[in-house]
N, C-alpha and C positions, 0 to 999 in steps of 0.2 A: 361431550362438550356442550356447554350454555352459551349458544350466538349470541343474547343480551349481555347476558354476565362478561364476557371476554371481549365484545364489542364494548361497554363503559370500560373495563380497565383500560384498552388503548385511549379510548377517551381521555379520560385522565392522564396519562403518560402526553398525549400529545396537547393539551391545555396547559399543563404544567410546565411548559417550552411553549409556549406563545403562540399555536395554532390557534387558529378560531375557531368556535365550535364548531360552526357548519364545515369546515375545511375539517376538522377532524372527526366528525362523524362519518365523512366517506373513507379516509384513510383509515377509520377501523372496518368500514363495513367489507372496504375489501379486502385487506388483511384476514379479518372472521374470517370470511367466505374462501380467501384462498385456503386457509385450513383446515375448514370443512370439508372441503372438496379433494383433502389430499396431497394440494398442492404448498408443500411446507416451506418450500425453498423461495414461493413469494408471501409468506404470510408472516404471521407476529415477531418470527424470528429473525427478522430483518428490520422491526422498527427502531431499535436502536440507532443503528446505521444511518435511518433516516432519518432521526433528532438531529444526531452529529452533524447533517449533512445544512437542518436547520440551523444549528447551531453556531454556523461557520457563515451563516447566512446567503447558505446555497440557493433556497427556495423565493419567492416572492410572494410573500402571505397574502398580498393584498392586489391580486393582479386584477388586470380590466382587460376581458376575452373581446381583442377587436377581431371584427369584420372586416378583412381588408378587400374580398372581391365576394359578390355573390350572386344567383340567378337563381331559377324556380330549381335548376336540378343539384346545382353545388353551394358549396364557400367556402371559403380559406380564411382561418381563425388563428388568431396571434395566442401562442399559449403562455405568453410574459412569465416564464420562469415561472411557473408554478408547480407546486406537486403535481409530478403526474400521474397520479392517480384523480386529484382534481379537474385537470384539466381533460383528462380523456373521459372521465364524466362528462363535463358539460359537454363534449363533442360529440358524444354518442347519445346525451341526452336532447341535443341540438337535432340529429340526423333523425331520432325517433319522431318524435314532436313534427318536425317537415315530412316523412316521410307516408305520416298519419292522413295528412290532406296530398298528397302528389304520388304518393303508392312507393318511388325509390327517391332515397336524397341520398348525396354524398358528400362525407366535410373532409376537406384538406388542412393539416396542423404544423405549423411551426412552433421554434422556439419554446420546446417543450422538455422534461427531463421524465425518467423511465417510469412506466403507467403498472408495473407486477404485471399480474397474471392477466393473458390475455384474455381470458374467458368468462372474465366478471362483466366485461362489457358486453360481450354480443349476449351472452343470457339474461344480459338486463332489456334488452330486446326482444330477445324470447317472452322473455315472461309478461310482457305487453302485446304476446300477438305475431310480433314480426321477425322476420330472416336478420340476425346481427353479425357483421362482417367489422373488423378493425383487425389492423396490423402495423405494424412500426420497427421503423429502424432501431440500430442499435450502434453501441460503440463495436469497431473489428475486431474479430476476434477468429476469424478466417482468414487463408488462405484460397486465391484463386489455385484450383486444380493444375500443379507442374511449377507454380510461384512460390515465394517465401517470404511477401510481404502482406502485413496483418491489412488485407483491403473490405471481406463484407463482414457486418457484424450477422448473431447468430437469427436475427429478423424474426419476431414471432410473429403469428399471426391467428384468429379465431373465425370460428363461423358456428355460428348457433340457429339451428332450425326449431321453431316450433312445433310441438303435438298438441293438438288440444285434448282435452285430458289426459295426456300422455306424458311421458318423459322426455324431454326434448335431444334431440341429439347434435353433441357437442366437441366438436372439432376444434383441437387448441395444439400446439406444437410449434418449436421454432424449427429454426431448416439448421441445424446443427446436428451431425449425429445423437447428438447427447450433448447436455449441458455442462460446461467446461467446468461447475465447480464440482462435478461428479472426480475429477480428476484426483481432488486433495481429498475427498471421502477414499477414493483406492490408495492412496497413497501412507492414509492414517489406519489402516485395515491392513499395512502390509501386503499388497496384492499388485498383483500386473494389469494393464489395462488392456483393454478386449482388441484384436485387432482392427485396423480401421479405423478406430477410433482418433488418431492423434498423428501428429507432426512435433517431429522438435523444429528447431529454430531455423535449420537450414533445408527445411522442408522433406524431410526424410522420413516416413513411416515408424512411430515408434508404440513400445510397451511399456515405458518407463514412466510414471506418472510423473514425475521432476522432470524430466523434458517436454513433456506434454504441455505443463502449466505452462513454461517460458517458451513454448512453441505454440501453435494451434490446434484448435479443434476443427475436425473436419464436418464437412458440406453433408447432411444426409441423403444418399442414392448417388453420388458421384456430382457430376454435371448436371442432375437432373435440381438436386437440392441447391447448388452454386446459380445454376440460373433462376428461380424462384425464391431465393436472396437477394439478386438483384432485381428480378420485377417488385419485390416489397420495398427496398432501398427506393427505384425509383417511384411507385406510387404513392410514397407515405414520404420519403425524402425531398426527391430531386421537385416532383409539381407541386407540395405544400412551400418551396421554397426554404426549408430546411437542411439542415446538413449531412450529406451523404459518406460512402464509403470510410475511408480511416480517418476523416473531418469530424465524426459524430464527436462531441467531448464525453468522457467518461464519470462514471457515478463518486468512483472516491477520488478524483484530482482536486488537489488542492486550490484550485481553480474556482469562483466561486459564482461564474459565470453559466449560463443554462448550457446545457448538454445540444442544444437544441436536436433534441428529437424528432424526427415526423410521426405525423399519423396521420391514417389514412380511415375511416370510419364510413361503413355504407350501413343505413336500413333498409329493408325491401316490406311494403306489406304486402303480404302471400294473396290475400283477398282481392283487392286491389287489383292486383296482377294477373292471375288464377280465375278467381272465383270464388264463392262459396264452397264449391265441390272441393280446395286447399286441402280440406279437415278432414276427408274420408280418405283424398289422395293419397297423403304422406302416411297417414295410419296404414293404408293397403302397402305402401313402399316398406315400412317398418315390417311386416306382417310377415312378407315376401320373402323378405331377408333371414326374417328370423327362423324359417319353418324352412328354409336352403336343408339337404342332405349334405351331412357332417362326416367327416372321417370315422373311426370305432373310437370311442372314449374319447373323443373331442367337441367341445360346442363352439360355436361363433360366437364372436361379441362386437356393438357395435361402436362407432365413436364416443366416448364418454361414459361409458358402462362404469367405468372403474373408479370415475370420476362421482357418478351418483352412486354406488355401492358406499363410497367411503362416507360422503355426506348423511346417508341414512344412518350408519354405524355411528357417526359422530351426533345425533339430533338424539341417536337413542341415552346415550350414556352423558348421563348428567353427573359434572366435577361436584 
């Protein structure tokens, strides 16, 4: 894959529909990059979805990111309906930028609509040096454990550490077992869905991909993933003053009002905090892990391995 090459076609598809440039040069770069990395179900294949959603005049082309409360260690940013992929840009590019002079800063986001893949932001942190933490509500798409009403949605959330000349390692996942539209993939495959995985509608443990879709997906690790749903609900939700639980508005309603999203966005700089010593330490942590005794014919792998495997495979093969 050619990141320029594929980065200007989105370009164009999204000029061509009345984004401005600079607003569509991020929503390709993160689109590209979700696809580099693997992650297809937020990348180019979904920009359609989000023209339409333009087109409908979902988005606010032309927002003004207010400041509504701030101090040396926070602030709370108004994300006026804008792509979110824009808007959790400027917010993690907000938190870098403070976090550079003050060591940790944290932004709190309203009124915003879905940012893709979480992992584009805290590596744009990384790759300047620092610890990137962002996570954000969603519309429901859970069930509370023993309920059978749609209350957390599936909350992703990322955390990207730096190595200096190293690979960074990158922590990206929502708290849903599995992503619900994994559902209609088994179901187009003719196949049963895994145990665990699903709820029909009156909360009943199912295998059936068609009652799964109209029922829920389940919380990953039980209770443990249901309540770190709701600490992301309420960090990125309930204090940016955003909208929580089954309030969050959803991506294709006809609705043409902001989903309003939270987000919740921290940088940390490791030096700052740490030391100098930062860059030997985590290398030694990496080192450690990786040289663990293994099973027979098993290796370890660590967060995000899979994630840069596929981006090398992709940088190599040029369309």
């Amino acid at each position: 894959m050619n990141f320029e090459v594929e980065k200007t076609k989105v370009i164009k598809v999204c000029q061509e529909n009345g984004i401005p440039l600079n607003q569509a040069e991020i929503v390709a770069d993160v689109m590209v990059t979700a696809d580099m990395y693997g992650v297809n179900s937020h990348g180019t294949s979904i920009l359609d979805a989000h023209i339409q959603r333009v087109k409908r005049n979902g988005y606010n082309l032309n927002p003004n990111f207010m400041h509504l409360r701030e101090s040396t260690s926070f602030v709370v940013i108004d994300g006026d309906n804008a792509f979110g992929f824009v808007s959790a840009s400027y917010c993690m590019n907000y938190a870098i930028a403070k976090a550079k002079e003050v060591g940790v800063f944290q932004v709190f986001s309203r009124n915003n609509n879905t940012f893709g893949p979480a992992f584009y932001y805290s590596l744009k942190a990384a790759e300047q040096g620092l610890i990137g933490i962002i996570m954000s509500n969603s519309p429901a798409q859970m069930a509370l454990i023993g309920g059978k009403d749609k209350m957390l949605g599936t909350n992703p959330f990322s955390v990207v550490f730096p190595v200096p000349s190293g690979d960074p390692i990158i922590i990206d996942m929502a708290t849903s077992v599995v992503a619900k539209s994994k559902f209609k993939q088994y179901k187009e495959a003719g196949k049963l869905l895994p145990d665990d995985w699903a709820l029909d509608k009156n909360g009943v443990s199912t295998n059936d991909p068609d009652e799964g879709m109209q029922g829920f997906v389940q919380p990953m690790a039980g209770y443990k993933g249901q309540a770190i749903a709701m600490m992301i609900d309420v960090l990125s939700g309930v204090i940016s003053g955003a909208s929580y639980l089954n309030r969050v508005g959803r991506f294709y309603s006809d609705d043409n009002s902001s989903m309003n999203v939270g987000f919740c966005c921290v940088a940390i700089d490791p030096e700052k905090v740490l030391g100098e010593e930062y860059s030997e330490t985590i290398k030694d942590y990496i080192t450690v892990l990786r040289n663990c005794q293994t099973v027979t014919g098993e290796n370890v792998s660590l967060p995000g391995d899979r994630k840069l495997q596929c981006m090398l495979k992709n940088a190599r093969y040029k369309k």
